[in-house]
N, C-alpha and C positions, 0 to 999 in steps of 0.2 A: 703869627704863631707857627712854630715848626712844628712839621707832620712828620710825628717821633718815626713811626714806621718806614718813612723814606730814607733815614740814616743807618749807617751801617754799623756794625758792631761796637769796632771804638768809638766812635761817636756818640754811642749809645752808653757806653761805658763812662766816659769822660761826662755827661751831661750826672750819671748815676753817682760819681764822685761830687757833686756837687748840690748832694742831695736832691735829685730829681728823681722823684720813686715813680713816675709814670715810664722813664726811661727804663728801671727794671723792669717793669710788665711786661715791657714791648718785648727785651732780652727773653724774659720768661716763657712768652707764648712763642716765641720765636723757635723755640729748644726743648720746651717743656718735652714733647714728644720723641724729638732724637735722642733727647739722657735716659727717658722713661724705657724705650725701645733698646737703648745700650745695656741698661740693666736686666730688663724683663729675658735677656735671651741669654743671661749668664743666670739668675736663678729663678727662671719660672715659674714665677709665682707671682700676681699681681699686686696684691696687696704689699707683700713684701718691695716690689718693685716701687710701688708708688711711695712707701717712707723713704726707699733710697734714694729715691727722685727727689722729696722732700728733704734729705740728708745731704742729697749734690747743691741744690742751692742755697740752702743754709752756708755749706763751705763757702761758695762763692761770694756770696754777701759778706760772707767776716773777711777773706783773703782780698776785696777790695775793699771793705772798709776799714782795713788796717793798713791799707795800701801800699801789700806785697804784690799786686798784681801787676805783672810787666808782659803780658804776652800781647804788644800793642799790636793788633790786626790777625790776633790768631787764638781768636774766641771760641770758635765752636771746637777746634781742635782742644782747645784747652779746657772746655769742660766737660767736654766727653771724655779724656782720659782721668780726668776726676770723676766721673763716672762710672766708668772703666773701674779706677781701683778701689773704691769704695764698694762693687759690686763682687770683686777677686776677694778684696777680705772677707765679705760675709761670707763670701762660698766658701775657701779656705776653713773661716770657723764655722760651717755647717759640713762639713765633707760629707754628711751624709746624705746631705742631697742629690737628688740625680740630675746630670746637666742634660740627657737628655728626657723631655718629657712623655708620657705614655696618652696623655687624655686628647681628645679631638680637635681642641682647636690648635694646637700646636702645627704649624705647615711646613716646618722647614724639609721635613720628609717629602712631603707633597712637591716644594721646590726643587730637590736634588735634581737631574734631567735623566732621564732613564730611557733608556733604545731596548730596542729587540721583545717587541710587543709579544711576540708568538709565543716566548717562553715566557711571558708573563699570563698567557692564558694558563698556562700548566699549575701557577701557582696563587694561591689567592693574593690578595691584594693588601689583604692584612698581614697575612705570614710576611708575605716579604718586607713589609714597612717595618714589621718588629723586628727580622733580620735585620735590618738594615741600622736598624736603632740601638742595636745590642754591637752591634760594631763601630757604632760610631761612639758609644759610650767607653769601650775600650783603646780609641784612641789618645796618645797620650796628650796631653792637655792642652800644650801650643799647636797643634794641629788639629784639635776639637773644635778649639778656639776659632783659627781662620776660618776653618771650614763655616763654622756656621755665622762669622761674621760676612763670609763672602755670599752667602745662600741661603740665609735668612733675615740680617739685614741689611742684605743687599749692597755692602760695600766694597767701593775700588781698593787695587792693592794699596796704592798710595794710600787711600783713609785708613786702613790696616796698617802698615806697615808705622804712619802715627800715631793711630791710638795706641799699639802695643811697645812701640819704641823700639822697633827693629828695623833695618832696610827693607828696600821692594821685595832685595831679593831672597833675602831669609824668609820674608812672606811668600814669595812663591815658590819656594823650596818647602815648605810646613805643608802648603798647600798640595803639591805634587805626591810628596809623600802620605799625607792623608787620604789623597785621592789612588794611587797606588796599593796600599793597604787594604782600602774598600774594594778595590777589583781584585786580589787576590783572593780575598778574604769570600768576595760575593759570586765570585766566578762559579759556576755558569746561571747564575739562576737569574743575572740582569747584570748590563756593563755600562760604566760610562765611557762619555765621549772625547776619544784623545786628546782633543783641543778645545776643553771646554772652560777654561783659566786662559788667559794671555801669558 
């Protein structure tokens, strides 16, 4: 018997073409959390997240079991950016959301990397995270975006530059600029660190 988990994607894929719904699961648990986490940090909100999550594989099931799917070996890519835009439209038809969040468990503030401790005694810890929150929400949207794909989860330019369908280097041009922006904007009350992006 084959130990579905030791194949890889297409593999996984081609077995699920042929009706092998144990093959989905494996796809499923495989991902479940990287689509969930691709969403959750475009509308912050869990619940909401987990239907889109629900909504992202729904797609994928009807797009290969109608079998348009051809992205042979480039699965995770491929359903993250279905994640990805399934996640743009709700936000787009919610504009009233806020991309970025104010409640505690939200980290990606906590991730930014911040120097210059001393004048962070001067100012409390909170002030400055809201500063910092109030400017990152003003930044315009493709360099919202990287930023907090690069720093909250944690992805290389490369997984940026194809989830969004841009080059490396328009991603780190969004990224430069966003992070330029924040030191102007944040100067002197904390700075980041020159060469903190490749």
């Amino acid at each position: 018997m084959i130990e579905l988990k030791k194949l890889n994607d297409a593999e996984l894929v081609s077995l699920y073409t042929q009706n092998n719904q144990e093959a989905f699961k494996v796809l499923l648990q495989r991902y479940k959390s990287k689509v969930f986490s691709t969403i959750y940090f475009i509308v912050k909100d869990r619940e909401t997240a987990n239907d889109l999550t629900q909504d992202t594989f729904f797609k994928v099931i009807d797009t290969i079991r109608n079998k348009k799917y051809n992205e042979d070996g480039k699965f995770q890519p491929w359903i993250v950016r279905i994640a990805h835009n399934i996640a743009i439209d709700y936000y787009r038809k919610n504009s009233k959301y806020a991309f970025v969040r104010d409640d505690e468990d939200y980290s990606v503030l906590d991730n930014l990397p911040m120097i210059d401790a001393s004048r962070e005694d001067d100012i409390k810890q909170k002030e400055i995270k809201n500063l910092l929150r109030q400017h990152i929400h003003q930044l315009p949207f493709e360099q919202r975006q990287v930023l907090l794909m690069r720093h909250f989860a944690d992805m290389s330019f490369a997984e940026i530059a194809e989830f969004t369908g841009v080059s490396i280097n328009t991603a780190l041009g969004r990224m430069r600029y966003a992070l330029l922006h924040l030191r102007k904007q944040l100067n002197p009350h904390f700075a980041y660190e020159q060469n903190y992006y490749p």
